[in-house]
C-alpha positions in Angstrom: -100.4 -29.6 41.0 -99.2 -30.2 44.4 -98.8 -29.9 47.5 -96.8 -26.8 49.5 -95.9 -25.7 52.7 -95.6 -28.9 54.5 -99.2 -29.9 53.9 -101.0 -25.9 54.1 -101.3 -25.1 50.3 -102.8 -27.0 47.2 -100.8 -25.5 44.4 -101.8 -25.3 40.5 -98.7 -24.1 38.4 -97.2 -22.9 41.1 -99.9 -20.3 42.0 -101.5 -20.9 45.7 -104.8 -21.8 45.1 -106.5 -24.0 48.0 -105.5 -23.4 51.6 -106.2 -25.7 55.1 -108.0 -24.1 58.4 -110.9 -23.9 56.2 -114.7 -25.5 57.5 -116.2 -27.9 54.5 -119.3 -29.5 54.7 -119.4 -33.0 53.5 -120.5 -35.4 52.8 -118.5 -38.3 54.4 -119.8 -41.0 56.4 -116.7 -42.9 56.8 -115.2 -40.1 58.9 -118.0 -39.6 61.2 -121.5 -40.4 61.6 -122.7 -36.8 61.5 -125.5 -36.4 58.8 -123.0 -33.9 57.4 -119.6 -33.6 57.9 -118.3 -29.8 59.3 -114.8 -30.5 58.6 -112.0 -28.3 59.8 -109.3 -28.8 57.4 -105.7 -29.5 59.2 -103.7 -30.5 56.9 -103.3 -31.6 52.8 -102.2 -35.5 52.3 -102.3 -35.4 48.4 -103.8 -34.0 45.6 -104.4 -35.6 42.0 -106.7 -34.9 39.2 -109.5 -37.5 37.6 -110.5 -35.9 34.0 -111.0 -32.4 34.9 -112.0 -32.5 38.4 -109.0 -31.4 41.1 -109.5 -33.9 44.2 -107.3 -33.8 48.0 -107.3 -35.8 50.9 -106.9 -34.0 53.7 -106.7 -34.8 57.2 -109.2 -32.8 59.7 -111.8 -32.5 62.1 -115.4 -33.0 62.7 -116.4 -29.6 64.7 -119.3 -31.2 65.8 -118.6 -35.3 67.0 -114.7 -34.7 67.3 -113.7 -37.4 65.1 -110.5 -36.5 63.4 -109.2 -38.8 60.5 -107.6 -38.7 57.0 -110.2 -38.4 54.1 -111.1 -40.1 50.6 -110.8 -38.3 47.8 -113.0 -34.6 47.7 -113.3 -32.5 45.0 -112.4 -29.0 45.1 -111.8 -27.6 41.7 -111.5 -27.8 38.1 -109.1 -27.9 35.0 -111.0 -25.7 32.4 -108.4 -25.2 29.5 -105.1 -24.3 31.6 -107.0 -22.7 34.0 -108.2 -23.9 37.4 -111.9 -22.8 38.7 -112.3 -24.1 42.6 -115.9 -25.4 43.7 -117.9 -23.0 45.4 -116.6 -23.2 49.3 -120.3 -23.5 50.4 -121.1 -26.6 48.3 -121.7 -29.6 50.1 -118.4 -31.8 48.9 -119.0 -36.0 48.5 -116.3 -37.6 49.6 -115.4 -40.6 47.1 -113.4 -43.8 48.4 
């Protein structure tokens, strides 16, 4: 897994698999202090994986405060056998420190 494109494209075995300019809902209270984050996602920092789950950071923006800011770690997929399943893009995501 990594990162393409200078920061547009999470990549699993070289397949193109996540991209930015996407909204996600999260939940992330150290970015804003919206009940729920809309996030507008600019730009990939990193990616890693923790057991089977796929996590980024990303850096983006609240649609609805403004604030703007690099995340913790958010979930959005996982390793099942060699293959990669992502989250459901309308799933609240919790951001993890």
């Amino acid at each position: 897994m990594r990162v393409l494109d200078d920061g547009a494209w999470i990549s699993v075995n070289d397949d193109r698999k996540v991209r930015v300019s996407e909204l996600w809902r999260l939940d992330a209270p150290d970015l804003c202090e919206c009940a729920l984050t809309d996030l507008v996602v600019e730009n990939f920092q990193s990616v890693g994986v923790d057991g089977s789950t796929v996590e980024v950071r990303v850096y983006g923006q609240c649609i609805a405060c403004g604030a703007a800011g690099t995340t913790g770690w958010i979930p959005v997929g996982r390793v099942r056998g060699s293959e990669f399943a992502e989250i459901d893009r309308s799933a609240v995501r919790r951001v993890r420190r």
